[in-house]
N, C-alpha and C positions, 0 to 999 in steps of 0.2 A: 739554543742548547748552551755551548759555551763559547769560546774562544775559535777562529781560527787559525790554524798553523800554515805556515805553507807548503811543509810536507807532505799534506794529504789535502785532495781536493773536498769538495761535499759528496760525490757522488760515492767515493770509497768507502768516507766516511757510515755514510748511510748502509755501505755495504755491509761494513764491518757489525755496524751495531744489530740487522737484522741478522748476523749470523750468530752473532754472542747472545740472541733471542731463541734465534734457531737452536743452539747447544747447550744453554742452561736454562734454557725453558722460562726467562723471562729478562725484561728488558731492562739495559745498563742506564743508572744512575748520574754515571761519570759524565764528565765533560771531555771535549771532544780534542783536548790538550791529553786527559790522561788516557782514552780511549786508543790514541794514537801511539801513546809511549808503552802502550802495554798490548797491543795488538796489532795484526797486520792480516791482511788476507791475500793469496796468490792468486794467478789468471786466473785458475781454477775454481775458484770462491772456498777455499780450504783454508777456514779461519787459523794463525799463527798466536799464540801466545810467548809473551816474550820474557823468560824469567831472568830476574839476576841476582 
């Protein structure tokens, strides 16, 4: 995919993208630098969007 960071492992990573699948009903683009700076998901699997 892209880049790893090491703020986020694979496993999160993969987490985050099927839920930003799961929510906009189709799957992200981004690489896994910007996926990470612009999301995050909780214990709970409750995707975060991070604005600024």
């Amino acid at each position: 995919m892209g880049i790893r960071i090491a703020k986020y492992d694979g496993e999160k990573l993969t987490k985050i993208r099927e839920k930003i699948e799961l929510v906009f009903g189709r799957a992200s683009t981004w690489d896994d630098v910007t996926i990470s700076e612009r999301y995050n998901i909780t214990g709970d699997g409750d995707l975060i969007m991070i604005l600024r």
